[in-house]
C-alpha positions in Angstrom: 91.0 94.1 99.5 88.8 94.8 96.9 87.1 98.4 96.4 84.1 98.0 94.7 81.8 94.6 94.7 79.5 93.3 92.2 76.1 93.5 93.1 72.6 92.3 91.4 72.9 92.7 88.0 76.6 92.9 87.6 76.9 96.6 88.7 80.2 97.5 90.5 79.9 99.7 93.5 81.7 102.0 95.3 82.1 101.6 99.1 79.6 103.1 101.2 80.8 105.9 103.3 80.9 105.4 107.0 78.7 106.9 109.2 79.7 110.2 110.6 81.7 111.3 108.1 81.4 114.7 106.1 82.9 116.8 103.7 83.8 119.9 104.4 85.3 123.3 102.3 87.1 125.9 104.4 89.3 128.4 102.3 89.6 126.6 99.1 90.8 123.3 100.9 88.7 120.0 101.3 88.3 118.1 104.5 86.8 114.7 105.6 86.1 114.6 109.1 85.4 111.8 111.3 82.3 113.6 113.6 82.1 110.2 115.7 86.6 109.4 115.9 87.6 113.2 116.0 90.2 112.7 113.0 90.0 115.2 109.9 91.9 114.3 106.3 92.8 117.2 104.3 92.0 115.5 100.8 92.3 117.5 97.1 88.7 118.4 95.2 88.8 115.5 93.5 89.4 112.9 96.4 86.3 115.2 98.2 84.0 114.6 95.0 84.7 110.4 95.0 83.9 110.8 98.8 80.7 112.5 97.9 80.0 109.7 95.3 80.1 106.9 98.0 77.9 108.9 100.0 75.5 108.7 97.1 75.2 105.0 96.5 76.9 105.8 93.1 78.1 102.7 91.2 81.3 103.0 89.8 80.7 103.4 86.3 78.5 106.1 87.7 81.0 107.9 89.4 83.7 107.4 86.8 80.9 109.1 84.0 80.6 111.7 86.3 84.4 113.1 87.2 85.1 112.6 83.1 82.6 115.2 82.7 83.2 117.5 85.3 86.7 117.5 84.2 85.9 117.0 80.5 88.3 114.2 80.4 86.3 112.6 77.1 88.2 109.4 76.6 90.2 108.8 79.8 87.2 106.6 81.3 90.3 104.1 82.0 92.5 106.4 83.7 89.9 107.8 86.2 88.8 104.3 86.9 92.3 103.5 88.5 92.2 106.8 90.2 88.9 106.2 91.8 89.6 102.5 92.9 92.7 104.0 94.1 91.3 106.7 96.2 88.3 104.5 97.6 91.0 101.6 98.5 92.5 104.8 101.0 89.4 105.6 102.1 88.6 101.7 103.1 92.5 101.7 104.7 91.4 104.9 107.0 88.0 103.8 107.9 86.1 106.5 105.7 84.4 104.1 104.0 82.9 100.5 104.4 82.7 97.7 101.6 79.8 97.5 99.5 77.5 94.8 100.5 76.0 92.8 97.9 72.2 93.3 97.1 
């Protein structure tokens, strides 16, 4: 299973998330809950941000530009790329998210 598809143009996306799922910040600690299956998936900031990304539309390069400068990781474009691809492929597995449909 792949995590992000290549649409018009050659742009990689993220998955979109699925519908009825939100973010959610109580005490310091990041949720995802499922309003529509009842289930909720304590996930750290940075898992909550990616989330928030695939809510957006964001492409992947996007959302990769985007978490390097929050985090002022200049230079570790690579790195976060994995870790994105590897958190979307989770959210995919649990049903958070739905492949991106080409345009």
């Amino acid at each position: 299973m792949t995590s992000v598809r290549v649409t018009q143009g050659n742009v990689l996306s993220l998955p979109r998330a699925t519908s009825g799922v939100i973010v959610q910040q109580q005490d310091g600690a990041f949720f995802l809950l499922d309003t529509e299956g009842g289930e909720v998936f304590r996930v750290n900031e940075t898992a909550a941000r990616i989330f928030e990304l695939c809510q957006s539309g964001t492409s992947l390069d996007g959302a990769v530009a985007s978490l390097a400068r929050s985090a002022g990781a200049v230079g570790q474009d690579a790195d976060i790329r994995e870790d994105v691809q590897r958190t979307v492929e989770q959210f995919l597995e649990l049903g958070l998210c739905e492949a991106a449909q080409s345009v």
